[in-house]
Jmol script that loads the backbone (N, CA, C; Angstrom):
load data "model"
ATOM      1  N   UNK A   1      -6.591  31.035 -72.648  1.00  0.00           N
ATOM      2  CA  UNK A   1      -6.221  29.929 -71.796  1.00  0.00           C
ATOM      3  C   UNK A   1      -7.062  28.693 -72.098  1.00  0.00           C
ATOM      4  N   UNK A   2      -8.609  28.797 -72.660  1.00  0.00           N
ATOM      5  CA  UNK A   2      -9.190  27.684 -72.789  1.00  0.00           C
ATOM      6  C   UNK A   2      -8.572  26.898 -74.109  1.00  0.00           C
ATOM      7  N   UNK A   3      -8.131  27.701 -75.209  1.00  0.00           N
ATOM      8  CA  UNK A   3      -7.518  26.938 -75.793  1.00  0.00           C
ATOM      9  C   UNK A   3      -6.441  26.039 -75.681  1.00  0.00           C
ATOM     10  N   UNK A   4      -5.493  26.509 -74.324  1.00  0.00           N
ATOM     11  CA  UNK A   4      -4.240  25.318 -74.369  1.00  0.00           C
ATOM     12  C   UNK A   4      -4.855  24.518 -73.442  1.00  0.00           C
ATOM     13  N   UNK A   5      -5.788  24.396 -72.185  1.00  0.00           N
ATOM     14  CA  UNK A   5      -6.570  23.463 -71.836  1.00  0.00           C
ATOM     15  C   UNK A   5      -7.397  22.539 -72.811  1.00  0.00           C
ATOM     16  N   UNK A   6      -7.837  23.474 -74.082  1.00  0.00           N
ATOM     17  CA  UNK A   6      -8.429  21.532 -75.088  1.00  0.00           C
ATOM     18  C   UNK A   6      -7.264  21.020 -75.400  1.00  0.00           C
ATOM     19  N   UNK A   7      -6.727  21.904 -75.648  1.00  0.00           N
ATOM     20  CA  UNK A   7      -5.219  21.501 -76.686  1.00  0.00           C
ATOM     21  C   UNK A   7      -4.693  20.242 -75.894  1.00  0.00           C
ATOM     22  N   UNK A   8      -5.162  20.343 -74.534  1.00  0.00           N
ATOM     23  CA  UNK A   8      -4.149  18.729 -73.839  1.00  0.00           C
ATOM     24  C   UNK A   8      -5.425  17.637 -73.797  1.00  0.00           C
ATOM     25  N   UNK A   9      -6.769  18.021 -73.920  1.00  0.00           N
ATOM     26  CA  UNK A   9      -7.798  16.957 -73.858  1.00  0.00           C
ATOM     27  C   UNK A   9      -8.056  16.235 -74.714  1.00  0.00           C
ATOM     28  N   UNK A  10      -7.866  15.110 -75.258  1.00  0.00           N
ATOM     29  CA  UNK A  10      -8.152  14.250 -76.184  1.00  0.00           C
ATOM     30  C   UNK A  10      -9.262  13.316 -75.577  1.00  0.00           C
ATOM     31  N   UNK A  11      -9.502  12.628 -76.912  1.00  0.00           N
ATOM     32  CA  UNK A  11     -10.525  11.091 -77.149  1.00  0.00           C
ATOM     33  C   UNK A  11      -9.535  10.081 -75.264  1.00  0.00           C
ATOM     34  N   UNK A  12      -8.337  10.010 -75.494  1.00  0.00           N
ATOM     35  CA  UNK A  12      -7.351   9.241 -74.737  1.00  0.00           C
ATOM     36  C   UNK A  12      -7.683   9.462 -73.577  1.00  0.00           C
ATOM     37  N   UNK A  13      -7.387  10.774 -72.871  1.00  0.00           N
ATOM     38  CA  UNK A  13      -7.584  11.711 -72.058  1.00  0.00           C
ATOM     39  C   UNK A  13      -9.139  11.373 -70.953  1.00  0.00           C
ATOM     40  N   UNK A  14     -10.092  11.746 -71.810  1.00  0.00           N
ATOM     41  CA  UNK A  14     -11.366  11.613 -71.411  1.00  0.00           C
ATOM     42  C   UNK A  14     -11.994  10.096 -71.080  1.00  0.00           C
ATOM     43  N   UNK A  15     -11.181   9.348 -71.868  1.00  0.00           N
ATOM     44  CA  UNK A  15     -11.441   7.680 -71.599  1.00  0.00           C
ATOM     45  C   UNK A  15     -10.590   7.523 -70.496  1.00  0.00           C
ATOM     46  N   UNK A  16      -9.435   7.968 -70.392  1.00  0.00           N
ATOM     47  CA  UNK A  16      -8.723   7.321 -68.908  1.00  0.00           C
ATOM     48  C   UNK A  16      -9.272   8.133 -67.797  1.00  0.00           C
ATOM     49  N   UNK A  17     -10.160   9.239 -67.481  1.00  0.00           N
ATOM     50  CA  UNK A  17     -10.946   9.818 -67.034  1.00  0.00           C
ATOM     51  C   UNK A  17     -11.961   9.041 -66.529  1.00  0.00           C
ATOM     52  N   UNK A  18     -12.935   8.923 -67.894  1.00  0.00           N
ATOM     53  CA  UNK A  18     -13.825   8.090 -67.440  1.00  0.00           C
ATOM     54  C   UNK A  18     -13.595   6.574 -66.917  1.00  0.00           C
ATOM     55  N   UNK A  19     -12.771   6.209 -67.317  1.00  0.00           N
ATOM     56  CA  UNK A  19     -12.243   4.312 -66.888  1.00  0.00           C
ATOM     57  C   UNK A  19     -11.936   5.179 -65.395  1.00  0.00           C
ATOM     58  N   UNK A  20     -11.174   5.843 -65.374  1.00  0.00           N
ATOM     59  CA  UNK A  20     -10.728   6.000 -63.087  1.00  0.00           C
ATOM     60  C   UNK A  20     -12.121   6.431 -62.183  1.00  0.00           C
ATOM     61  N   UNK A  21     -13.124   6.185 -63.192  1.00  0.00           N
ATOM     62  CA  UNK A  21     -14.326   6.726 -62.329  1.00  0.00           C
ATOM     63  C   UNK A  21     -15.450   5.862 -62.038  1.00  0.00           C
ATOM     64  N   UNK A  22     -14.888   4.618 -62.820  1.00  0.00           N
ATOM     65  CA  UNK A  22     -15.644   3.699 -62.849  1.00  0.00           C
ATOM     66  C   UNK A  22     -16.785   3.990 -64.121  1.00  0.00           C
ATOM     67  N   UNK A  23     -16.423   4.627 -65.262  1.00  0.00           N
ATOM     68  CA  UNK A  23     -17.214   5.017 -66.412  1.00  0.00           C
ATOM     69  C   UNK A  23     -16.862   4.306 -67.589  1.00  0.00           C
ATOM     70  N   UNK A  24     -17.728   3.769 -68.383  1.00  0.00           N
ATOM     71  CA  UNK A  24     -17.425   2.987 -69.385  1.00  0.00           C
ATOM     72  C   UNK A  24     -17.885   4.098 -70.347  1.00  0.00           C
ATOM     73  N   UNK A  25     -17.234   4.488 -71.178  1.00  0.00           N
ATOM     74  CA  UNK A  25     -17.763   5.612 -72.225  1.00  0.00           C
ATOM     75  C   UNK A  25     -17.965   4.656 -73.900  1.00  0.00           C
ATOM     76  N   UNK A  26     -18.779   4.842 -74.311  1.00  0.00           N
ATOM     77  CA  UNK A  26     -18.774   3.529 -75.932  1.00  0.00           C
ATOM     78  C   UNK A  26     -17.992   4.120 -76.815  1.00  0.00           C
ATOM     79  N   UNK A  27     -17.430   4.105 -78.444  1.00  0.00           N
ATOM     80  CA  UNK A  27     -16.503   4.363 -78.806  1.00  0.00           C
ATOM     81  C   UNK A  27     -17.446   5.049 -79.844  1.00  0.00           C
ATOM     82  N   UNK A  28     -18.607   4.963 -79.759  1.00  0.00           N
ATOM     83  CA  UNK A  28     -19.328   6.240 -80.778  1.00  0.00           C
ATOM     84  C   UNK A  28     -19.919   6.912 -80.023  1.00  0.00           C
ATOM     85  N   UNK A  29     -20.163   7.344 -78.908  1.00  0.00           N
ATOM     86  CA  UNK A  29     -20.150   8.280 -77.733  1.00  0.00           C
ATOM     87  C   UNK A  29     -19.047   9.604 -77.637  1.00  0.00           C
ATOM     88  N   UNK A  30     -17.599   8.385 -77.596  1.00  0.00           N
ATOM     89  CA  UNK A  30     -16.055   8.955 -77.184  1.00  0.00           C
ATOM     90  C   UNK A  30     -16.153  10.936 -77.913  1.00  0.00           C
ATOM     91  N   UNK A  31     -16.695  11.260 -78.795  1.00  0.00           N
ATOM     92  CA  UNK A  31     -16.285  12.346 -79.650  1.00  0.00           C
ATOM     93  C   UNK A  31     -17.427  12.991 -79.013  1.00  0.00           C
ATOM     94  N   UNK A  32     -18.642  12.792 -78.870  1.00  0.00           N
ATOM     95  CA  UNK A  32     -19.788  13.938 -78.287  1.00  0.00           C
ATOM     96  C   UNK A  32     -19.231  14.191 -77.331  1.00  0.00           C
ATOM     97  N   UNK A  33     -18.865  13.153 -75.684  1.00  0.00           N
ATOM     98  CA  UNK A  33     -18.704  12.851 -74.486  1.00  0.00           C
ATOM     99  C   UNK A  33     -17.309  14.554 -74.485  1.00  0.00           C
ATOM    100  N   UNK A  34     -16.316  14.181 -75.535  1.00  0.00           N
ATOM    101  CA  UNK A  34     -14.682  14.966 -75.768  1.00  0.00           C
ATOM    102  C   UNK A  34     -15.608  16.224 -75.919  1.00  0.00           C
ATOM    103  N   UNK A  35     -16.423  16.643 -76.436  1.00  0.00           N
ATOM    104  CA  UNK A  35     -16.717  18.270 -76.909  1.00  0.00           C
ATOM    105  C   UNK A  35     -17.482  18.415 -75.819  1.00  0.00           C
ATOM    106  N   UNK A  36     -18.420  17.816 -75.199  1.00  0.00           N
ATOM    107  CA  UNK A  36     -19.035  18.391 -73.628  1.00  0.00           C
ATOM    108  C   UNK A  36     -17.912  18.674 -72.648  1.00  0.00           C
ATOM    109  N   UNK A  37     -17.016  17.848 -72.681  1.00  0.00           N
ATOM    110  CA  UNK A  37     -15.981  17.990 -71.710  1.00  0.00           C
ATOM    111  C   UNK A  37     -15.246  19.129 -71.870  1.00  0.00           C
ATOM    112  N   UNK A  38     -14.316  19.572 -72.898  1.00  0.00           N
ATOM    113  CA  UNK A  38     -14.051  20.975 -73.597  1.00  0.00           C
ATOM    114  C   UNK A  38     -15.319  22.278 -73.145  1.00  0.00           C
ATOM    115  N   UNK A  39     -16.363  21.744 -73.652  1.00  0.00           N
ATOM    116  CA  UNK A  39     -17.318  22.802 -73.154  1.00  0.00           C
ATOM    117  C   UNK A  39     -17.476  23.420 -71.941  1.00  0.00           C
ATOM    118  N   UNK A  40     -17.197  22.093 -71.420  1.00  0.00           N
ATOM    119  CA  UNK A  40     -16.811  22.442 -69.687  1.00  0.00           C
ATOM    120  C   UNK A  40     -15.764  23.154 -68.978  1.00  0.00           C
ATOM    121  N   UNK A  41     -15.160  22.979 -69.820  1.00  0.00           N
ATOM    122  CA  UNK A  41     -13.127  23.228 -69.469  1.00  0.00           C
ATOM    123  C   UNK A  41     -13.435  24.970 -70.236  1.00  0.00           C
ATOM    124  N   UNK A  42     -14.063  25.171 -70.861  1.00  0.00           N
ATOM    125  CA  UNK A  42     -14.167  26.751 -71.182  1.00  0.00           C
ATOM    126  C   UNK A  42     -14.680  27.406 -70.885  1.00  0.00           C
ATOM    127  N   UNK A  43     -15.988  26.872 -70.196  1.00  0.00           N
ATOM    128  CA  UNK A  43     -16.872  27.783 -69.290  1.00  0.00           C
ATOM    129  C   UNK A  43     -16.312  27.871 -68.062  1.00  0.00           C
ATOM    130  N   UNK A  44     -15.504  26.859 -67.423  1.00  0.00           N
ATOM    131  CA  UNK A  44     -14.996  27.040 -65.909  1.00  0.00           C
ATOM    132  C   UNK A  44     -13.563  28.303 -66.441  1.00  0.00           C
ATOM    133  N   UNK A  45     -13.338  28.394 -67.736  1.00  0.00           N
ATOM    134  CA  UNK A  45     -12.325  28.981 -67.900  1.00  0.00           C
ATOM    135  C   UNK A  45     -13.109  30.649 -67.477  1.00  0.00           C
ATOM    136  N   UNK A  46     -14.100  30.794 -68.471  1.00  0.00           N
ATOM    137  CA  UNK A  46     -14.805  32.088 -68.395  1.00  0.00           C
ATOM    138  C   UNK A  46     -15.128  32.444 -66.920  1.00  0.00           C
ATOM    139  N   UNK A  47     -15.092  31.241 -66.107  1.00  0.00           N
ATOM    140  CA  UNK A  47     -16.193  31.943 -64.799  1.00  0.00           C
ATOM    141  C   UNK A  47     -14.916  32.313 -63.960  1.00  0.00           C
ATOM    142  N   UNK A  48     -13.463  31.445 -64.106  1.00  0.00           N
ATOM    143  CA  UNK A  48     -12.493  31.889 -63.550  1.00  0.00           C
ATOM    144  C   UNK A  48     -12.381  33.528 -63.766  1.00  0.00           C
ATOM    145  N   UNK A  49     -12.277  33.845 -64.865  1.00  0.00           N
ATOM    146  CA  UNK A  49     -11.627  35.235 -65.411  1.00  0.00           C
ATOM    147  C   UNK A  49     -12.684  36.282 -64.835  1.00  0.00           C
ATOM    148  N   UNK A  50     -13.777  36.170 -64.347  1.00  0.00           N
ATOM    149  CA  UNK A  50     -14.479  37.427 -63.132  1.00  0.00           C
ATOM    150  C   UNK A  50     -13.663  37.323 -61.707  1.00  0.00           C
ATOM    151  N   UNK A  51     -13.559  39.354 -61.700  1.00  0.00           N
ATOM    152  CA  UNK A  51     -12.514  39.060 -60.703  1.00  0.00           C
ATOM    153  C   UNK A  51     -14.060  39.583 -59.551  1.00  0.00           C
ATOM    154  N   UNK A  52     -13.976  38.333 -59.054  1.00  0.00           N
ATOM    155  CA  UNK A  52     -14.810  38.703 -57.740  1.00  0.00           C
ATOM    156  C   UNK A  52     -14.468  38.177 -56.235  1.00  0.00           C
ATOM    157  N   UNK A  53     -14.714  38.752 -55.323  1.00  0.00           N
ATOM    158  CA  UNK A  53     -13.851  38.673 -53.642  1.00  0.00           C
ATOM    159  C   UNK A  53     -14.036  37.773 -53.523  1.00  0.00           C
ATOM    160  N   UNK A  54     -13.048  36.710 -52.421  1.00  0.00           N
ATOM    161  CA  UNK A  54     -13.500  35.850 -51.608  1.00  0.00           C
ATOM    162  C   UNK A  54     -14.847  35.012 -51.505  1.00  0.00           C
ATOM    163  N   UNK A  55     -15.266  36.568 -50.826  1.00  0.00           N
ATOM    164  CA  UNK A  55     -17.240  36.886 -50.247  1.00  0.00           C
ATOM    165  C   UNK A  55     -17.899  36.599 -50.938  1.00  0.00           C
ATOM    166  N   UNK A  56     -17.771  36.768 -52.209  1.00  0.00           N
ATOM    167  CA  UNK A  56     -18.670  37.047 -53.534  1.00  0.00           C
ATOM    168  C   UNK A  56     -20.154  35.782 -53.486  1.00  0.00           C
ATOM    169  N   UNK A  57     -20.826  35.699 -53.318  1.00  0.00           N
ATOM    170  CA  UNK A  57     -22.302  34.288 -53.258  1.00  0.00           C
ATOM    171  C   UNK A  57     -22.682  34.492 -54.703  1.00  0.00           C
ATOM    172  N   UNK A  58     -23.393  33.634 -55.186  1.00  0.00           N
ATOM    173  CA  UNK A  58     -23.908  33.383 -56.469  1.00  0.00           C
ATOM    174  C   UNK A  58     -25.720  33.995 -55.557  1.00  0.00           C
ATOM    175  N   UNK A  59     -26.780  34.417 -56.577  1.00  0.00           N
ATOM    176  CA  UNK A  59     -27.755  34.701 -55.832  1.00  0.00           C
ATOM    177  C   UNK A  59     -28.540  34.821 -57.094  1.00  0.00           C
ATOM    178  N   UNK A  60     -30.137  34.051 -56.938  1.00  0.00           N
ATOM    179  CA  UNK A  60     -30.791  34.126 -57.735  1.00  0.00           C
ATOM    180  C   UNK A  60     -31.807  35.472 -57.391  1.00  0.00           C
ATOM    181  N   UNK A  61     -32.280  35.928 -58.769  1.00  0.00           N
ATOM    182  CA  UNK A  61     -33.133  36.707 -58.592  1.00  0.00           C
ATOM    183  C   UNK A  61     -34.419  36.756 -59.160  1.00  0.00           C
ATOM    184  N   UNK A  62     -35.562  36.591 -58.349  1.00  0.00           N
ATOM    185  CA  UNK A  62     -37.155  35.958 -58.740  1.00  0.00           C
ATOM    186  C   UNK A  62     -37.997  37.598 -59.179  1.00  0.00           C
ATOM    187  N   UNK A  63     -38.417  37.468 -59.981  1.00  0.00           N
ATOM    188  CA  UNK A  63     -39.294  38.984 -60.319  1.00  0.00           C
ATOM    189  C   UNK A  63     -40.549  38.502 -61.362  1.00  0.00           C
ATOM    190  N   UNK A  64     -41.588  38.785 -60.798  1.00  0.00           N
ATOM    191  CA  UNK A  64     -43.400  38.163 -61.486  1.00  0.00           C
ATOM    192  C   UNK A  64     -43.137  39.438 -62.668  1.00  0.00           C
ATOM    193  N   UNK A  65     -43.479  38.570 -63.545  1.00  0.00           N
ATOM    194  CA  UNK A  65     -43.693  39.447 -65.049  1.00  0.00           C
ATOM    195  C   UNK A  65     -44.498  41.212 -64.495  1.00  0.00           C
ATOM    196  N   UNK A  66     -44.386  42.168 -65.590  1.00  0.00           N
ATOM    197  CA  UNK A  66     -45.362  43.129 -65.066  1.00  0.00           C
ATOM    198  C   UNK A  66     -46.207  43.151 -66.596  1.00  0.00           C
ATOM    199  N   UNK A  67     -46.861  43.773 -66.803  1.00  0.00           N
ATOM    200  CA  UNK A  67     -47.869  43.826 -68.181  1.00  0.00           C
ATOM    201  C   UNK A  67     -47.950  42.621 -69.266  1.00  0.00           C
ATOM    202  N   UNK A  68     -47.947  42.950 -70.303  1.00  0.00           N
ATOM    203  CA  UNK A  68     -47.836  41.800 -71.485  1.00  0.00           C
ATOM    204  C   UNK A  68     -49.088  41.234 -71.042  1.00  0.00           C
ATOM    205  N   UNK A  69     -48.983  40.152 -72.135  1.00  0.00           N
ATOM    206  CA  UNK A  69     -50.008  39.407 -72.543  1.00  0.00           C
ATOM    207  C   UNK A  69     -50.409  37.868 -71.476  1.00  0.00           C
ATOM    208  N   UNK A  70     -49.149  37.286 -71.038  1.00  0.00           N
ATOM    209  CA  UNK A  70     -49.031  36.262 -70.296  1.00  0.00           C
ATOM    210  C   UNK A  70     -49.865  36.271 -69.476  1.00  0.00           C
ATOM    211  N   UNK A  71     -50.273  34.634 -68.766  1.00  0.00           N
ATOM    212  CA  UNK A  71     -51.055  34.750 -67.937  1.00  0.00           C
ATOM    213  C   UNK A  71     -50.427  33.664 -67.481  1.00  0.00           C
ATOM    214  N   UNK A  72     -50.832  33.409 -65.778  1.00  0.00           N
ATOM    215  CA  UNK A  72     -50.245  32.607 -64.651  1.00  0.00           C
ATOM    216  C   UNK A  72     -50.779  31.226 -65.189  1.00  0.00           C
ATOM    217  N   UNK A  73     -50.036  30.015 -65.021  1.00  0.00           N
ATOM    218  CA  UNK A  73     -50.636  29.046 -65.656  1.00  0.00           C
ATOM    219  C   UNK A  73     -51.198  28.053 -64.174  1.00  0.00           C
ATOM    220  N   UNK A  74     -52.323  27.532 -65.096  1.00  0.00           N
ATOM    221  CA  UNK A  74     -53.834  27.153 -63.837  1.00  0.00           C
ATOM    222  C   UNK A  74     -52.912  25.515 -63.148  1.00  0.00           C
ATOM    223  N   UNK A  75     -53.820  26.102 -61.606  1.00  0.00           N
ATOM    224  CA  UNK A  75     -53.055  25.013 -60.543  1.00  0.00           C
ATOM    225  C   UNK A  75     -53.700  23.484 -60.744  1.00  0.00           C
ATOM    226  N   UNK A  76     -53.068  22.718 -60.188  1.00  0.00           N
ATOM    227  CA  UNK A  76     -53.752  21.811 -60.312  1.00  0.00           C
ATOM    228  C   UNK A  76     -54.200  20.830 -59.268  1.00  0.00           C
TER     229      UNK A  76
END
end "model"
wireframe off; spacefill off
backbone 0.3
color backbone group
C-alpha cells in the first residue's frame, strides 16, 4: 500500500501542500522535503498494519543498565 501512496506524491503535490500551510519550500529543498514526506507516508503505512484494539496506549519502558562497563555520567 505504501507504494501506491508515493506513487500519487510528487515534487507538485508536496508544494501545493506546503503553499496551503503557509510554507514556502525552495526549489533545491523541493526533492529532500518529497523523500521525508514519502518516508512519512510509509511509516504511518507500517504503524497502520499492527492490528491492535481500540485500548491499545503507546508506553515507554525505563530500565538502569545492569553490569558492563558503563558508568552514570557526573551531575552537574
Amino acid at each position: 500500500m505504501a507504494q501506491g501512496i508515493n506513487a500519487a506524491v510528487n515534487a507538485a503535490m508536496v508544494r501545493a501542500l506546503a503553499e496551503a500551510n503557509g510554507i514556502s519550500i525552495p526549489d533545491d529543498r523541493l526533492d529532500i522535503v518529497l523523500k521525508q514526506y514519502q518516508t512519512y507516508l510509509e511509516l504511518l503505512s507500517q504503524l497502520d498494519a499492527f492490528l491492535l484494539s481500540r485500548e491499545a496506549e503507546p508506553s515507554v519502558k525505563f530500565e538502569l543498565p545492569t553490569g558492563g562497563t558503563a558508568q552514570a555520567p557526573g551531575r552537574r
